[in-house]
C-alpha atoms as an extended CHARMM CRD file, in Angstrom:
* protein
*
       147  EXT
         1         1  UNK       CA              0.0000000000        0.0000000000        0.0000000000  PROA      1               0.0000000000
         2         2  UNK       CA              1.8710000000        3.5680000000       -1.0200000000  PROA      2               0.0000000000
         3         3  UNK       CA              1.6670000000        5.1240000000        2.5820000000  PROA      3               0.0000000000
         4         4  UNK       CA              1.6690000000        8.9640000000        0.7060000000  PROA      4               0.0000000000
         5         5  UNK       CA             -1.9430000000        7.9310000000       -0.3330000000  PROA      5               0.0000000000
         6         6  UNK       CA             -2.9550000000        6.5430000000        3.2410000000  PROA      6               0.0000000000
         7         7  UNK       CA             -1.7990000000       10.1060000000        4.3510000000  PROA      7               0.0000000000
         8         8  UNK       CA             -3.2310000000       12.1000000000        1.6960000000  PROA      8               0.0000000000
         9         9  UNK       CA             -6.6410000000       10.4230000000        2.3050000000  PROA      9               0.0000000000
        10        10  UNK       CA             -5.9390000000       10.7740000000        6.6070000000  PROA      10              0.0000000000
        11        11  UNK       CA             -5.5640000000       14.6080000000        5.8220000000  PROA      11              0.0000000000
        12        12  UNK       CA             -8.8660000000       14.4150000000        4.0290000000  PROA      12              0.0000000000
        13        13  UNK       CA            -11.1840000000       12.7130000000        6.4960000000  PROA      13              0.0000000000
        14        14  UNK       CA             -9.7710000000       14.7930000000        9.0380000000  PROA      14              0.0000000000
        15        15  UNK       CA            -10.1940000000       18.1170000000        7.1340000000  PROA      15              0.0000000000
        16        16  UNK       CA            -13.6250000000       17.2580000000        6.7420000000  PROA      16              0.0000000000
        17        17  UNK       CA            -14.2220000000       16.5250000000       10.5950000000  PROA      17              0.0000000000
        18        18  UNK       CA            -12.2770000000       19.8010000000       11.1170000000  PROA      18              0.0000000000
        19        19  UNK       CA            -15.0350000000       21.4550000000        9.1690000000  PROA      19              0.0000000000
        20        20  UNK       CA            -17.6370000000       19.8310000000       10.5610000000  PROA      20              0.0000000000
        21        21  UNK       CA            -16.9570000000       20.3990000000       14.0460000000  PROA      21              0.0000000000
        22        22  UNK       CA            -15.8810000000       23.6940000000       12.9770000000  PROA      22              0.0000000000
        23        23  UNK       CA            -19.5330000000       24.2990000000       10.9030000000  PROA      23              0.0000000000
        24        24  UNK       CA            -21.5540000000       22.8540000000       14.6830000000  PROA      24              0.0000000000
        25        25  UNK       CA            -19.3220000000       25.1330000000       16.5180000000  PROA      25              0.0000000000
        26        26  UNK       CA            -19.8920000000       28.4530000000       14.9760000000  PROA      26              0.0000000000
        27        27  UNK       CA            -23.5630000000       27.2120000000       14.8250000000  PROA      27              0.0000000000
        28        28  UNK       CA            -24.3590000000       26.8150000000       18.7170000000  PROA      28              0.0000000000
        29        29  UNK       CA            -22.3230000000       30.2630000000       19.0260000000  PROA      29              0.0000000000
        30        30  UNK       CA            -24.8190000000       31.5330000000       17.0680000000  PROA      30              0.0000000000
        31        31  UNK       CA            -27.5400000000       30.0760000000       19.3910000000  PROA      31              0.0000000000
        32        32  UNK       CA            -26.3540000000       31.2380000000       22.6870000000  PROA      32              0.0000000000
        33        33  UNK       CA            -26.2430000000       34.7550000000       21.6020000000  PROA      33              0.0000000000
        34        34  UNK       CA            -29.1180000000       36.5720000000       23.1640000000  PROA      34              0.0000000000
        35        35  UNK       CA            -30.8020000000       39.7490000000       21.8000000000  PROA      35              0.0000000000
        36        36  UNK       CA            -30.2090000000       42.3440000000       24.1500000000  PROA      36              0.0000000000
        37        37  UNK       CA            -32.4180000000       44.2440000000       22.3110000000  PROA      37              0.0000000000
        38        38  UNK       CA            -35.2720000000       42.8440000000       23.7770000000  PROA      38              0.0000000000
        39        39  UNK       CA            -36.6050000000       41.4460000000       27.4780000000  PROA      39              0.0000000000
        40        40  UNK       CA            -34.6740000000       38.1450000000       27.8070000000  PROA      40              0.0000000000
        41        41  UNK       CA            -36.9740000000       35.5550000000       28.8550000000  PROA      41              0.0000000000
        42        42  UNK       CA            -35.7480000000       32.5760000000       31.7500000000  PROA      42              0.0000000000
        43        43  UNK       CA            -36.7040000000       30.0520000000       29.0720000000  PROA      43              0.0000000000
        44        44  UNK       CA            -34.1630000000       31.5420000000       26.7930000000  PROA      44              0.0000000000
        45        45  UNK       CA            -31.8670000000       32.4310000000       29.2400000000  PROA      45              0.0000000000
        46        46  UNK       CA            -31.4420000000       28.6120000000       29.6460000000  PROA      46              0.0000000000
        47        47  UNK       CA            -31.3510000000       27.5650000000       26.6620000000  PROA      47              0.0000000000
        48        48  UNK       CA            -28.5590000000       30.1910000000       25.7220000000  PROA      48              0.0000000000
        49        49  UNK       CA            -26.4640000000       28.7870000000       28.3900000000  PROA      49              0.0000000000
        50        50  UNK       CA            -26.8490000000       25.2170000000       27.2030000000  PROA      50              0.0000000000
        51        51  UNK       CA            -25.8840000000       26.4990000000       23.3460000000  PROA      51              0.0000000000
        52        52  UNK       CA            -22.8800000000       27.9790000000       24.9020000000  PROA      52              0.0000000000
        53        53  UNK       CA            -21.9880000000       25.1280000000       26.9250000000  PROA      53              0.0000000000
        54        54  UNK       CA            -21.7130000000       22.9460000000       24.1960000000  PROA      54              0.0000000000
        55        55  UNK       CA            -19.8600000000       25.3650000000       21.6460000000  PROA      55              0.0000000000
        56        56  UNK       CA            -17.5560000000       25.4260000000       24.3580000000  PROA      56              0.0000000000
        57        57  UNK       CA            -17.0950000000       21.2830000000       24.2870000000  PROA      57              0.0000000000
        58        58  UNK       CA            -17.0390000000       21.7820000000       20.2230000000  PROA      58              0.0000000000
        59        59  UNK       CA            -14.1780000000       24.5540000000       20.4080000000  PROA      59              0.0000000000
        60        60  UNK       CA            -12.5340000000       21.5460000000       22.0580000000  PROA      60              0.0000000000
        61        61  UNK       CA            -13.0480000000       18.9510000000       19.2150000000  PROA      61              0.0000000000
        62        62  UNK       CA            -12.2800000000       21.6580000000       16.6180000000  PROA      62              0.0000000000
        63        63  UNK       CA             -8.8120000000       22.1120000000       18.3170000000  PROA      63              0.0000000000
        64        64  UNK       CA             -8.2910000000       18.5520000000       18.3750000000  PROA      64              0.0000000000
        65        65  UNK       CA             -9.2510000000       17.8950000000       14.4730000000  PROA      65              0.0000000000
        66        66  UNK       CA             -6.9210000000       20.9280000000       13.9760000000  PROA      66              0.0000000000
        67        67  UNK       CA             -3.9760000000       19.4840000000       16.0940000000  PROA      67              0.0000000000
        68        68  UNK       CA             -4.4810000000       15.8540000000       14.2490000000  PROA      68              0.0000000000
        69        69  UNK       CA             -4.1960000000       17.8250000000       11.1570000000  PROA      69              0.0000000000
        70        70  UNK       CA             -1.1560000000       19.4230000000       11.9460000000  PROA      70              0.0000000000
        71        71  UNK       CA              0.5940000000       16.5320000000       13.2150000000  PROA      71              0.0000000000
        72        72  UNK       CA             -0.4360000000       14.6360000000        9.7610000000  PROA      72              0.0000000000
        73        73  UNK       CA              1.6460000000       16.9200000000        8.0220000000  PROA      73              0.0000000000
        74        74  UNK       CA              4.5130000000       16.3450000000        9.9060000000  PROA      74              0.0000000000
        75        75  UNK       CA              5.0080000000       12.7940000000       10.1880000000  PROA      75              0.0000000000
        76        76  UNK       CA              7.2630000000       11.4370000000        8.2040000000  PROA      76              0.0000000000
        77        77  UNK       CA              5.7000000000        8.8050000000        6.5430000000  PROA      77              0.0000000000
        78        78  UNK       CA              8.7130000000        7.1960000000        4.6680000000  PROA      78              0.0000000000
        79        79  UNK       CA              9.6370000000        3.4430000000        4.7290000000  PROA      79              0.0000000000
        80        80  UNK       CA             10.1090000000        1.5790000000        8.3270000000  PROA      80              0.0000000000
        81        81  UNK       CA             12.0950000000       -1.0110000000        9.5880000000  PROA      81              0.0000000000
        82        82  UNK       CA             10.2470000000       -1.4550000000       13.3760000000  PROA      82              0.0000000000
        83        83  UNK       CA              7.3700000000        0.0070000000       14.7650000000  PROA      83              0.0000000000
        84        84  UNK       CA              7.7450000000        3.6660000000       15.3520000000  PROA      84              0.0000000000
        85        85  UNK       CA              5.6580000000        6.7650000000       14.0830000000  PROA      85              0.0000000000
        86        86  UNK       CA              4.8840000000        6.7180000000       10.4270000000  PROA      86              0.0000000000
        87        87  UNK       CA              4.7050000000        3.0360000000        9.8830000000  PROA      87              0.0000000000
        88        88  UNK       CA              2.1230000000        1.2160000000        8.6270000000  PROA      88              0.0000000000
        89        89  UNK       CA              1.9670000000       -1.9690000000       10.6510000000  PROA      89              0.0000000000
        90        90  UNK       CA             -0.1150000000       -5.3300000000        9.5250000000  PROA      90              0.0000000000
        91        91  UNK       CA             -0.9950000000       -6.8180000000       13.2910000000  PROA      91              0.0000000000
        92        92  UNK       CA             -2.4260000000      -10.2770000000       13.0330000000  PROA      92              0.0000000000
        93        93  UNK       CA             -4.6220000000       -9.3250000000       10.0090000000  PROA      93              0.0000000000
        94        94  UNK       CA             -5.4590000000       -5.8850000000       10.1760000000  PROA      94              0.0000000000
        95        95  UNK       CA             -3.5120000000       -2.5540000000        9.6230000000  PROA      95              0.0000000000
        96        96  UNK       CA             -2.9500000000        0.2310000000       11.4760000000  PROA      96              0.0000000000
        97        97  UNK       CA             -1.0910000000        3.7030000000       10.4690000000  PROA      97              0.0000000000
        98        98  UNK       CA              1.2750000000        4.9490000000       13.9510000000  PROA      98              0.0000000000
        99        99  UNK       CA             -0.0330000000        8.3050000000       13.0990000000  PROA      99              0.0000000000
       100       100  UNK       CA             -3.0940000000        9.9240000000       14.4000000000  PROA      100             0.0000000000
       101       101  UNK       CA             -6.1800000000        8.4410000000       16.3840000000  PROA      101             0.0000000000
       102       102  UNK       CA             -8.9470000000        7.8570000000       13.8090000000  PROA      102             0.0000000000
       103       103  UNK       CA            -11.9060000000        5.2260000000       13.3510000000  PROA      103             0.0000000000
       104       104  UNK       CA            -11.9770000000        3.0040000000       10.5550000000  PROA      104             0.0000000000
       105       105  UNK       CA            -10.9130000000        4.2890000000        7.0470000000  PROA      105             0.0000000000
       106       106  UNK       CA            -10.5220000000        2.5150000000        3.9370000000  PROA      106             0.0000000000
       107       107  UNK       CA             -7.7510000000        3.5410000000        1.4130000000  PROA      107             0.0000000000
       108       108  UNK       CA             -6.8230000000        1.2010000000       -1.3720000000  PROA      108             0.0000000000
       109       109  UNK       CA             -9.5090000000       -1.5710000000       -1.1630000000  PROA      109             0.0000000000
       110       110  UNK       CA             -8.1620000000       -2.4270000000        2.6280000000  PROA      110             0.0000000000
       111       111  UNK       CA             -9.7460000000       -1.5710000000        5.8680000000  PROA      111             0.0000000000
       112       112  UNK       CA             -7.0500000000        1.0890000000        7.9830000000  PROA      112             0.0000000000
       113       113  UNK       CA             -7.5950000000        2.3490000000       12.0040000000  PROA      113             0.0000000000
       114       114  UNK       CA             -5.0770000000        5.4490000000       12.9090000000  PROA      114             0.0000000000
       115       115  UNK       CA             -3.2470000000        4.9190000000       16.6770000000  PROA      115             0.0000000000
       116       116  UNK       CA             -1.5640000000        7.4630000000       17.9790000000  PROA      116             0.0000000000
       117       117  UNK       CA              1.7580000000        6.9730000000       19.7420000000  PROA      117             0.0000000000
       118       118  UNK       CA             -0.3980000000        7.7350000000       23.1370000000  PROA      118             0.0000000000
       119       119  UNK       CA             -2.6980000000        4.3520000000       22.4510000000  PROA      119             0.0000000000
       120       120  UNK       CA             -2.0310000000        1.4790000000       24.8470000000  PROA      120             0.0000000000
       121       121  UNK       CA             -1.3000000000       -0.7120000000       22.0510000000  PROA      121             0.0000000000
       122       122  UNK       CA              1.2440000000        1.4020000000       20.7710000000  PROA      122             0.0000000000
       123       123  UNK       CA              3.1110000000        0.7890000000       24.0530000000  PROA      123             0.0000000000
       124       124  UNK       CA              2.8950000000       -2.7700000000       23.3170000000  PROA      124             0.0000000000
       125       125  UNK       CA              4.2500000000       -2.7120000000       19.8420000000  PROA      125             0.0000000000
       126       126  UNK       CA              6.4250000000        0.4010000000       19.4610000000  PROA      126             0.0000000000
       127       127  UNK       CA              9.7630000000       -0.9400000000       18.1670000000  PROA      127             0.0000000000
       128       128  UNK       CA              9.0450000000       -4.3670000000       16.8770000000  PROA      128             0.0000000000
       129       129  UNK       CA              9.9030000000       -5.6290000000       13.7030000000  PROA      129             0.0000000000
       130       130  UNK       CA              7.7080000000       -7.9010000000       11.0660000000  PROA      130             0.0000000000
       131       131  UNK       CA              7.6610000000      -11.0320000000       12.0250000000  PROA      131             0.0000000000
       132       132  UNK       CA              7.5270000000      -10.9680000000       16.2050000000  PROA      132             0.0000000000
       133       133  UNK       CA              4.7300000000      -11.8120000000       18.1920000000  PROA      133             0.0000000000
       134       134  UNK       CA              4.1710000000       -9.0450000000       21.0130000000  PROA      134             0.0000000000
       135       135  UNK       CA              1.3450000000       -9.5140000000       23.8890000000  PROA      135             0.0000000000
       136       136  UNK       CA             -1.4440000000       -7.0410000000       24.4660000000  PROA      136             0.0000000000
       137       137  UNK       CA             -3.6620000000       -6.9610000000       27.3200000000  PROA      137             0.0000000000
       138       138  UNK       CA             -2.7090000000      -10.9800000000       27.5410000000  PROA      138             0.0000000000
       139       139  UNK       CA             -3.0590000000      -11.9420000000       23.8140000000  PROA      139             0.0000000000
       140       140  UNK       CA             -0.5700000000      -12.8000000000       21.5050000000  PROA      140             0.0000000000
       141       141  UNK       CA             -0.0020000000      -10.4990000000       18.3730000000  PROA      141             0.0000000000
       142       142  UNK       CA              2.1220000000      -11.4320000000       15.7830000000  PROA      142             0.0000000000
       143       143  UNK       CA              3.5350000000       -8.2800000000       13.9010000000  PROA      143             0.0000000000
       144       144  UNK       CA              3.2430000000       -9.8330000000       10.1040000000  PROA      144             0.0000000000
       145       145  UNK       CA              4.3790000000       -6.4890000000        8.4920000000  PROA      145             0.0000000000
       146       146  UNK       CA              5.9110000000       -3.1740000000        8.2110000000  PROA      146             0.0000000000
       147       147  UNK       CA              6.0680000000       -0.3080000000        6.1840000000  PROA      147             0.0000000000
């Protein structure tokens, strides 16, 4: 699998979560802006301060799509020998990209999940090469490939 197009298509899902998130944030700012203009009724009162507490848990996933984007463009995704960031790693069937956190993706007809170097099972793997089994949470991974 050519790893530029697993990033290229990363950067993609994640810009479009960015704008998403960014879209629902600007949104509920909208909403829990009350017009001073006129008498401000307890019913709106509340529900002003319920729009605002949730643009405020949306400016937090905005800055988090915008971090994962940043970091995307500075991994270096060239060929790897071991586990380390930047690889693409085939663990007992599937494949994962040491990159970003992300759900499910699929990029050239295969099935992809992002980990981040902060994931438990990062911890577990980080520096083996193809070939060795590694244990996670008491199973037994084999590491079948790198890239």
């Amino acid at each position: 699998m050519d790893k530029n197009v697993i990033k290229e298509t990363m950067l993609s899902l994640e810009a479009a979560a960015f704008q998403s998130a960014r879209e629902k944030y600007f949104e509920y700012v909208a909403d829990a802006r009350l017009d001073r203009s006129e008498p401000i009724e307890n019913d709106e009162h509340a529900q002003a301060e319920v729009a605002s507490d949730f643009s405020e848990a949306l400016d937090d996933t905005v800055h988090d799509h915008s971090d994962k984007l940043d970091k995307l463009r500075k991994i270096d995704f060239g060929p790897k020998a071991n586990v380390t960031e930047g690889a693409l790693v085939q663990l007992s069937g599937r494949y994962f990209i040491i990159a970003v956190s992300t759900a499910k993706f699929t990029c050239e007809g295969r099935e992809i999940m992002g980990i981040s170097t902060m994931a438990p099972i990062f911890e577990a793997i980080e520096g083996a090469r193809a070939g060795e089994t590694v244990v996670f949470k008491g199973r037994k991974l084999v590491i079948e490939d790198i890239a």
